[in-house]
C-alpha positions as CSV (number, residue, x, y, z in Angstrom):
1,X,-46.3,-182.3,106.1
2,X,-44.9,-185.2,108.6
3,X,-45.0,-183.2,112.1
4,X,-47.2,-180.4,111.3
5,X,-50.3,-179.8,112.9
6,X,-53.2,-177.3,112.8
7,X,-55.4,-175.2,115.3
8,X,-52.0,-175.3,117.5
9,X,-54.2,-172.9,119.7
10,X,-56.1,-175.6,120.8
11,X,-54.0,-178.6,120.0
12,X,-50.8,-177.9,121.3
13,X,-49.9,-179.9,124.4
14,X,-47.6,-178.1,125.8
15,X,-46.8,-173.8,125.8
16,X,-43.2,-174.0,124.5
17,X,-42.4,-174.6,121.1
18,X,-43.5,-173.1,117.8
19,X,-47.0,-173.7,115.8
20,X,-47.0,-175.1,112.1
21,X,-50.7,-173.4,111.2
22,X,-50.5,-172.0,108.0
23,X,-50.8,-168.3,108.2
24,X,-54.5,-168.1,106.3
25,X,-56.1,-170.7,108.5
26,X,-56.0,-172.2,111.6
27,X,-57.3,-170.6,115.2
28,X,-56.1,-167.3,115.6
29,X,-55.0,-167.1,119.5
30,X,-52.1,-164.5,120.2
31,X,-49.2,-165.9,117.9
32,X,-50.6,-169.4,117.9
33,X,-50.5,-169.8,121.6
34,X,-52.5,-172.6,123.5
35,X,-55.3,-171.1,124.6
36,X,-55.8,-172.4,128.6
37,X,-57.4,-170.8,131.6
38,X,-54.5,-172.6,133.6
39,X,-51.7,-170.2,134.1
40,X,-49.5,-173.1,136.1
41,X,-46.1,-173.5,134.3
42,X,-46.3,-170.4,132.4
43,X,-43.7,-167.7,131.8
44,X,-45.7,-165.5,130.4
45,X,-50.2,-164.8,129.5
46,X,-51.4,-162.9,126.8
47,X,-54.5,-162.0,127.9
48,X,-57.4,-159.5,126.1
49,X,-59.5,-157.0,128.2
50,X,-62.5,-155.7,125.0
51,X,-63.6,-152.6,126.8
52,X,-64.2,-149.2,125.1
53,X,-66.7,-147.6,127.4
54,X,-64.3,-144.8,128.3
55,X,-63.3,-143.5,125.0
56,X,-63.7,-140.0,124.1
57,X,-63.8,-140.1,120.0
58,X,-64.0,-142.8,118.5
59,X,-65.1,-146.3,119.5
60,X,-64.3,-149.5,118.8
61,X,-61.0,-150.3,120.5
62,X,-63.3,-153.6,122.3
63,X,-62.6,-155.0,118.9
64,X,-58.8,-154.6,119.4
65,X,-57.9,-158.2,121.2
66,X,-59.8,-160.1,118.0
67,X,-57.6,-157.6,115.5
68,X,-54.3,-158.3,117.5
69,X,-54.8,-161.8,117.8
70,X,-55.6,-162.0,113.8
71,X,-52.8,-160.1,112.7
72,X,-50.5,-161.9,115.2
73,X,-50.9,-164.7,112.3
74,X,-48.3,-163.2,110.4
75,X,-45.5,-164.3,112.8
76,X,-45.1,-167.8,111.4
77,X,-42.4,-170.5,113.1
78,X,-39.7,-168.9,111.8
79,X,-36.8,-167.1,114.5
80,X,-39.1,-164.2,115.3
81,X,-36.9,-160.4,113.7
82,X,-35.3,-159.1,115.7
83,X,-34.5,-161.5,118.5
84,X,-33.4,-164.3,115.6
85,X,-35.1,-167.0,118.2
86,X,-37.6,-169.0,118.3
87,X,-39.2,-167.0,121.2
88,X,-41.0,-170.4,122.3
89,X,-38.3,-172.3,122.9
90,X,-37.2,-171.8,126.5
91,X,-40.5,-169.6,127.2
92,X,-43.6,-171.2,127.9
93,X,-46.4,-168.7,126.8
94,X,-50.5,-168.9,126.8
95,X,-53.3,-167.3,125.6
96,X,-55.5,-166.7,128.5
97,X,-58.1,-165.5,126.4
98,X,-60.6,-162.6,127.2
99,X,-61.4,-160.7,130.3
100,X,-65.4,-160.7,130.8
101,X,-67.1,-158.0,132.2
102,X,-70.4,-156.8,132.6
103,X,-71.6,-154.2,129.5
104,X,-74.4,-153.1,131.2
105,X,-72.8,-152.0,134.7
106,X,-69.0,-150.4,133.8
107,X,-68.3,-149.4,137.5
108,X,-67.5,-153.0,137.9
109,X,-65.0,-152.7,135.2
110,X,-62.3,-151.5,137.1
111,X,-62.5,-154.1,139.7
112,X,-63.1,-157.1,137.7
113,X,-60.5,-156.6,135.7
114,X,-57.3,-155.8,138.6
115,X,-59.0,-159.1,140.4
116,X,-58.3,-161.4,137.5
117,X,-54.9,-159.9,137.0
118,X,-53.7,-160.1,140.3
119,X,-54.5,-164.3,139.7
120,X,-52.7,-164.1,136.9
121,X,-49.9,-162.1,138.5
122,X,-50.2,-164.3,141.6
123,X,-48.3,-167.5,139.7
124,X,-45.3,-165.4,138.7
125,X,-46.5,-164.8,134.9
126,X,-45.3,-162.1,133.1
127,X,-48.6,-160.6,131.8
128,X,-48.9,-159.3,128.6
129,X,-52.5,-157.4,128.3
130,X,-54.1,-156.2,124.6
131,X,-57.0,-153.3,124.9
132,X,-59.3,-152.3,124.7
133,X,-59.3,-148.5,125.2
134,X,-56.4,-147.4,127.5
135,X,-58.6,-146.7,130.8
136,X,-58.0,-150.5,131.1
137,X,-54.2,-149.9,132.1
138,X,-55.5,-148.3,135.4
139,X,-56.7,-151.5,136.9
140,X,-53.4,-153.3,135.3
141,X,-51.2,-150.9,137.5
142,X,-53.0,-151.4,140.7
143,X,-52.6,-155.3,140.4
144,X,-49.0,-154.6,139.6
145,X,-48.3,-152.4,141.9
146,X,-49.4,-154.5,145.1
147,X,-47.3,-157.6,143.9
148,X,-44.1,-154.7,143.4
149,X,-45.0,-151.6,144.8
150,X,-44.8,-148.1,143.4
151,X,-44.4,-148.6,139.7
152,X,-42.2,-146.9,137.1
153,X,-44.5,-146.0,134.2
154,X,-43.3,-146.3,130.5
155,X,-46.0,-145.0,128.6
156,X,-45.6,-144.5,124.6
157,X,-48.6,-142.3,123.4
158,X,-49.8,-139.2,122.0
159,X,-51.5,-137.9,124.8
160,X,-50.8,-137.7,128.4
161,X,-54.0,-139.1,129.8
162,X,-53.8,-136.3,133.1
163,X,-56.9,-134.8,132.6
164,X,-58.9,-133.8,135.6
165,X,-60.3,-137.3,137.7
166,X,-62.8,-136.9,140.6
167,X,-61.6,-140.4,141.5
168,X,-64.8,-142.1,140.1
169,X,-64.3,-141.5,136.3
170,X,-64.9,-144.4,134.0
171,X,-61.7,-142.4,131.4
172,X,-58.5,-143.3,129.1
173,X,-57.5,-139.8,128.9
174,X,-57.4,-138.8,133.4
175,X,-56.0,-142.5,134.2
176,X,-52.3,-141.3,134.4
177,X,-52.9,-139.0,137.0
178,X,-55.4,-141.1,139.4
179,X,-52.5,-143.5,139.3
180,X,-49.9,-140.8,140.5
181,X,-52.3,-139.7,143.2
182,X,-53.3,-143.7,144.0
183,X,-49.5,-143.9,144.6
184,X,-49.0,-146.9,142.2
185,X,-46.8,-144.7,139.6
186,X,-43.7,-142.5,141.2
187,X,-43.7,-140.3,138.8
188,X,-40.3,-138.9,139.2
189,X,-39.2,-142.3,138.0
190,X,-41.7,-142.2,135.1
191,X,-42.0,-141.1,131.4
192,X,-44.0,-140.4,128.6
193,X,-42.9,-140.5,124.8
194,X,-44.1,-139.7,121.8
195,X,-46.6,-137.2,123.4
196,X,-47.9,-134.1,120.5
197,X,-50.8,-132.8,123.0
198,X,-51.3,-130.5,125.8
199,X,-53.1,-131.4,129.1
200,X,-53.0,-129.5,132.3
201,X,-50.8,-130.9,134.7
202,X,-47.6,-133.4,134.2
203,X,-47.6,-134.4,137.6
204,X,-43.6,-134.8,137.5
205,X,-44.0,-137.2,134.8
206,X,-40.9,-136.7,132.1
207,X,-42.1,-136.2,128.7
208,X,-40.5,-136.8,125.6
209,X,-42.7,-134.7,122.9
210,X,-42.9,-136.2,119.3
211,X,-40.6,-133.3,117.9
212,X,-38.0,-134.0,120.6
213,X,-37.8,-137.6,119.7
214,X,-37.7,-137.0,115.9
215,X,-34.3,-135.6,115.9
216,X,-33.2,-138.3,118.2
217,X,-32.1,-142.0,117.6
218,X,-33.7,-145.0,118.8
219,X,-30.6,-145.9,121.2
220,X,-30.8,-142.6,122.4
221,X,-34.4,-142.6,123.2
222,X,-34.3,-146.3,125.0
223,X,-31.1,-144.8,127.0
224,X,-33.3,-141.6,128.1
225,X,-36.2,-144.2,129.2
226,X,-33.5,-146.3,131.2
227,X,-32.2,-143.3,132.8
228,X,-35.7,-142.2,134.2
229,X,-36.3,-145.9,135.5
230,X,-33.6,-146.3,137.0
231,X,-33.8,-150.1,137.7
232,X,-37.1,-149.8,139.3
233,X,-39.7,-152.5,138.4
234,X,-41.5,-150.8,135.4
235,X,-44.4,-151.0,133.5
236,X,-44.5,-150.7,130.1
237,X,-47.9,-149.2,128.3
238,X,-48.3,-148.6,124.5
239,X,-50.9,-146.6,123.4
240,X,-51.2,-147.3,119.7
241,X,-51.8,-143.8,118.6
242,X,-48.5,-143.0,119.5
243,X,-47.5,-143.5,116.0
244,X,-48.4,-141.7,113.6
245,X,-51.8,-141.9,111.6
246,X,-49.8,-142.9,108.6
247,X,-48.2,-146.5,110.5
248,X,-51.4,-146.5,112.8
249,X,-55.0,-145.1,111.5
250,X,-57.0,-147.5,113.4
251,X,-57.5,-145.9,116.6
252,X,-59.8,-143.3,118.3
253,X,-57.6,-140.5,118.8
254,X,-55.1,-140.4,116.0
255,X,-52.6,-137.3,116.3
256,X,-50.2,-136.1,113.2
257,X,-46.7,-136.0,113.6
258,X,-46.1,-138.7,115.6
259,X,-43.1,-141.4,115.1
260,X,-42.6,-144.2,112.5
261,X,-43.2,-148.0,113.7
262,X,-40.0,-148.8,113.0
263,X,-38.4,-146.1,115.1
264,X,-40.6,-147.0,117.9
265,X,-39.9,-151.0,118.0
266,X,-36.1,-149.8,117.7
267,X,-36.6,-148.5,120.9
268,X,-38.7,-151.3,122.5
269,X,-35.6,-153.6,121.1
270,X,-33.5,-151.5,123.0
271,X,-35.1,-151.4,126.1
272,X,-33.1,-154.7,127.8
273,X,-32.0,-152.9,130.7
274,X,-35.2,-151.6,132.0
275,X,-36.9,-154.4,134.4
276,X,-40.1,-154.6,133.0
277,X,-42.5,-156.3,135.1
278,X,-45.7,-156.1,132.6
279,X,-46.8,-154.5,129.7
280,X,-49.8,-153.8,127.1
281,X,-50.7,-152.1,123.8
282,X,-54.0,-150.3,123.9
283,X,-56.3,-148.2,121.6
284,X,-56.3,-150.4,118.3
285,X,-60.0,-149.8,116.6
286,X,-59.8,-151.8,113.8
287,X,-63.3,-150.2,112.1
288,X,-60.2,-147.4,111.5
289,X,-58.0,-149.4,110.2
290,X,-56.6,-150.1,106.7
291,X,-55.4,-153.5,105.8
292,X,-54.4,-154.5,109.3
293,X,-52.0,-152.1,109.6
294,X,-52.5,-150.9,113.0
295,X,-53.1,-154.1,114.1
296,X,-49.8,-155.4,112.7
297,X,-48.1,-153.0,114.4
298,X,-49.8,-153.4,117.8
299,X,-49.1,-157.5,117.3
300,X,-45.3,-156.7,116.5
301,X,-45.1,-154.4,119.9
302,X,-46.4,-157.5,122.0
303,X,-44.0,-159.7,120.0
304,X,-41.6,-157.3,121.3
305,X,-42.5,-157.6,125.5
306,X,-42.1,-161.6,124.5
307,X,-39.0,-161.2,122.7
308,X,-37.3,-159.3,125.3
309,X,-38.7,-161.7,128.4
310,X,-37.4,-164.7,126.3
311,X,-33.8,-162.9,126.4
312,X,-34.2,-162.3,130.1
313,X,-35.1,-166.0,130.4
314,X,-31.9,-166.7,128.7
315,X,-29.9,-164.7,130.4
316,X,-31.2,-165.5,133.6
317,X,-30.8,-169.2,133.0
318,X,-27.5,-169.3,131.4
């Protein structure tokens, strides 16, 4: 036991370097992060926005950043698969905790939560965000896109969110769209995967429909997505219904026919070339869920945004 600690989220003294928390106890921040409101020095927050106000089934997904964070205990100190690294070794990570917004006035929402992102953004962080329902990826892009400009959109889901928007709707399932008109998305430079519904417009977006990708392979999917980017900053959105019900049942929306987990984080692996700029998984409603198993999976996709900016940390410092 010499050199172990517990409660790393709160004792740690520094946001490199791995935890020693058992995996049944201990505070559960986002893989045992230091939990700090002072971004200075980090590579990259994990921060948790709990709003569900614009769902349109089932609620719940407020609950999501307390699920993620709980079944993020399962990464212990261990290399983290499939990076074989201690991802905490060169990058300095926090848990920035949870956005706070007002339940009783959601027009605020939108605001509050692109202000206190564009702080975050503001000292170079790479931000990392866990929903909450997936309207919350609207206010993520704006605060994006005026540190980088027009944005490439990644977006893994089940549905295309391009509903009609009057420009005023509190909605996950019109975002897409608002942020094409907005100009924060070029969507000629964007795509969708994993998508089994039909909406009404595309807006140029490419879309890769869950039978397409079913008869392709991982490499080939991740080469498709690089292809559309096209080395333009990109942001990277994961709504956890993109999988299927039977790897993710916690969610509002679920869809049959939808991909495995492990073919999806094969392509999130594989995804070293695209210059991702930020990222979030969305949608995990954990009243759903079985076991933790969408929340596992939701925790292993934001392990994977880590894993990849620890590489690029790497890389970019020899």
């Amino acid at each position: 036991m010499a050199g172990t600690s517990i409660d790393h989220a709160f004792t740690a003294k520094s946001p490199l370097g791995r935890s020693s928390d058992p995996t049944y106890a201990g505070a559960l921040s986002f893989m045992r992060r230091k939990y700090s409101k002072n971004v200075k020095g980090a590579d990259a927050v994990v921060w948790g926005i709990p709003f569900d106000a614009a769902v349109t089934n089932r609620p719940g997904a407020r609950f999501g950043p307390q699920a993620i964070r709980r079944a993020a205990a399962i990464f212990d100190s261990d290399p983290q698969y499939p990076f074989n690294r201690d991802l905490f070794e060169q990058l300095a990570v926090i848990d920035y905790g949870d956005c706070l917004l007002d339940v009783g006035n959601h027009q605020k929402t939108p605001g509050t939560i692109e202000r206190e992102a564009a702080r975050i953004l503001k000292t170079g962080a790479f931000l990392v965000s866990l929903g909450g329902d997936h309207f919350v990826t609207l206010p993520l892009l704006r605060a994006h896109a005026a540190l980088h400009g027009p944005l490439a959109l990644v977006q893994f889901d089940a549905h295309q969110d391009t509903w009609h928007d009057d420009g005023r709707r509190i909605d996950h399932g019109s975002f897409v769209g608002r942020a094409v008109k907005e100009g924060i998305v070029d969507p000629d430079r964007s795509i969708q995967v994993g998508i089994r519904t039909h909406a009404p417009a595309d807006f140029g977006i490419r879309i890769l429909y869950a039978h397409e990708i079913e008869e392709m392979r991982a490499v080939d999917i991740a080469n498709a997505i690089a292809e559309r980017t096209a080395g333009r900053k990109t942001y990277v959105t994961f709504d956890i219904d993109c999988l299927d019900p039977a790897f993710a049942p916690g969610t509002g929306t679920p869809v049959a026919g939808g991909p495995s987990s492990a073919k999806v984080l094969s392509v999130l692996r594989q995804m070293a070339q695209v210059d991702i700029v930020g990222a979030d998984v969305v949608e995990v409603a954990p009243a759903y869920d079985h076991a933790d198993i969408t929340a596992i999976a939701a925790a292993t996709v934001a392990m994977h945004y880590l894993g990849l900016a620890a590489e690029r940390k790497a890389r970019e410092t020899g």
